[in-house]
Residue, then its C-alpha position, 0 to 999 in steps of 0.5 A: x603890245x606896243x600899244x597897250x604899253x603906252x595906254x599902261x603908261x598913260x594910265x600910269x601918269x596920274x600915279x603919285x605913290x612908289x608902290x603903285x609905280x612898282x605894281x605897274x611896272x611889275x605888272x608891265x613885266x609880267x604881261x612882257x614875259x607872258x607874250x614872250x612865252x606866247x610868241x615862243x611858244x607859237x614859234x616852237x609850235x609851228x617849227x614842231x607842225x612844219x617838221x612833222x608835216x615834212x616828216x609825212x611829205x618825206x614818208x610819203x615820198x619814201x614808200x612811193x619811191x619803194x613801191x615804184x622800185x617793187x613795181x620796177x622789179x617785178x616788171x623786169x622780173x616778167x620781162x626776164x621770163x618772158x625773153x627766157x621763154x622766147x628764147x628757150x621755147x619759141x627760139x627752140x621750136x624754130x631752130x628745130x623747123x629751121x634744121x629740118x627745112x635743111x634736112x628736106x631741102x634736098x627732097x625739094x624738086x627743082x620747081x619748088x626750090x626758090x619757095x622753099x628757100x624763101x621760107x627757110x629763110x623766113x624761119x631763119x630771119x624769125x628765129x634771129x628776130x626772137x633772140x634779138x627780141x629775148x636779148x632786149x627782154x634780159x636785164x641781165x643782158x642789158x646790164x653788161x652792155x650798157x645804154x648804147x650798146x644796148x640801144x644800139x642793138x634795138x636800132x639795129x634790129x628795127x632797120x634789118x625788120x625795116x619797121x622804121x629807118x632809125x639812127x643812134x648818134x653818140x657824142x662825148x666819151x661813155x667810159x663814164x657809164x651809168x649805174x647798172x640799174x638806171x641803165x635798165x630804166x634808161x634803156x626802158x624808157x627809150x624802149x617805150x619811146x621806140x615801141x610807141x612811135x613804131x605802134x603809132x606814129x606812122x613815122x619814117x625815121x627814128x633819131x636817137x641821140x646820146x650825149x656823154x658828158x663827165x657829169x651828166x647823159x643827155x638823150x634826145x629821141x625824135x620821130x617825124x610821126x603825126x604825133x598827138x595833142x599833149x592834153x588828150x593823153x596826159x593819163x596814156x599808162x605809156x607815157x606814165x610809165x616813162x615819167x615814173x621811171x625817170x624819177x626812180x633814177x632822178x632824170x629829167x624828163x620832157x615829152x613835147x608833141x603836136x599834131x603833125x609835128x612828131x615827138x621829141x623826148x629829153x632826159x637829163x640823166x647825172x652820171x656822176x651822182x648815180x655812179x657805183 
């Protein structure tokens, strides 16, 4: 613009008479408004794009986070049934076995005795096993007692099947505590971890590690398994599913392995953002 002002003005210079002195200048001003219009015009065109591309993105984001918590619900609704079923059907079933060996432990010859009361307590060990298991199934359950101690629960059952030799560490004050729901997923994400390494890691220990701070929890969970290379099993559904469940509940999340060195997890949860 700059440039064909001065080219104008050149051209100007040989202009003797004040009528062609007042056309130029009028059609210098005229050109002036028309590229201000131009350059306005432009401006408000590209604000207009720019908020209706991050309107979408914002959609977007809006009805993948809805269908994640659907997805969320109806999993922990399947979840619930399941731990009902356990509990009521199978826990059932074996809490009738249970008192019926009782019953027949007095027929029992003395020969048979020590078999016998292996096996009764086989089906005890089972029939708390499945309360246990139905109990880490229940939202409900979770829900009143929170992160740790639900973690604390699971911990507890791995050492007493002596699947794993596993360990929760806390430190700060939980009084604080997480909003009910992230402590569902929260509680989730561990169980995934947990499940994993006990399906595949062939590790030997099993540390969590809960860190309470007034804003904020931060967990570490480890094992000290065979672990896996990070690019082979980026699309694993478990590993997904721990990522996407992080995000419904705005937690950081790292997953870091290599072969032969076992896998760490690191959330970063807010507390005091999250809390009801």
């Amino acid at each position: 613009m700059i440039n064909m002002l001065f080219i104008l003005l050149q051209v100007a210079e040989p202009v003797s008479t004040a009528a062609e002195r007042n056309l130029l200048v009028y059609m210098i001003g005229v050109m002036l408004v028309v590229c201000t219009i131009i350059i306005v015009f432009f401006i408000v065109f590209q604000k207009r794009k720019n908020k209706l591309l991050l309107d979408k993105i914002k959609m977007q984001q809006a009805f993948e986070r809805a269908f994640a918590e659907t997805n969320e619900e109806i999993q922990e609704q399947t979840l619930k049934y399941i731990g009902q079923e356990l509990h009521d059907n199978i826990g059932q079933l074996l809490s009738v076995a249970n008192m019926q060996l009782s019953i027949l432990n007095t027929e029992i010859p003395e020969t048979l005795k020590e078999r016998f009361s292996e096996s009764k307590s086989a089906v005890k060990e089972s029939l708390t096993e499945i309360r246990a298991l139905s109990k880490s199934l229940n939202r409900d359950v979770i829900q009143n007692k929170g992160v740790y101690d639900s973690i604390q629960s699971e911990i507890n059952r791995l050492n007493r099947m002596k699947l794993i030799k596993a360990e929760l560490i806390k430190t700060g004050d939980n009084t604080v505590t997480e909003n009910s729901k992230d402590a569902i997923i929260l509680f989730r994400i561990l169980q995934e971890f947990i499940s994993n390494t006990v399906k595949y890691s062939n590790a030997k220990q099993l540390k969590i590690h809960l860190n309470y701070y007034p804003e904020k929890l931060i967990i570490h969970a480890s094992d000290d398994g065979v672990g896996f290379d990070e690019k082979t099993v980026e699309s694993n559904s478990g590993l997904v599913n721990m990522k996407s469940r992080a995000e419904l509940i705005e937690a950081s999340f790292s997953l870091a392995s290599k072969p032969n060195q076992g896998v760490h997890l690191t959330l970063e949860y807010p507390l005091l953002k999250r809390v009801v």
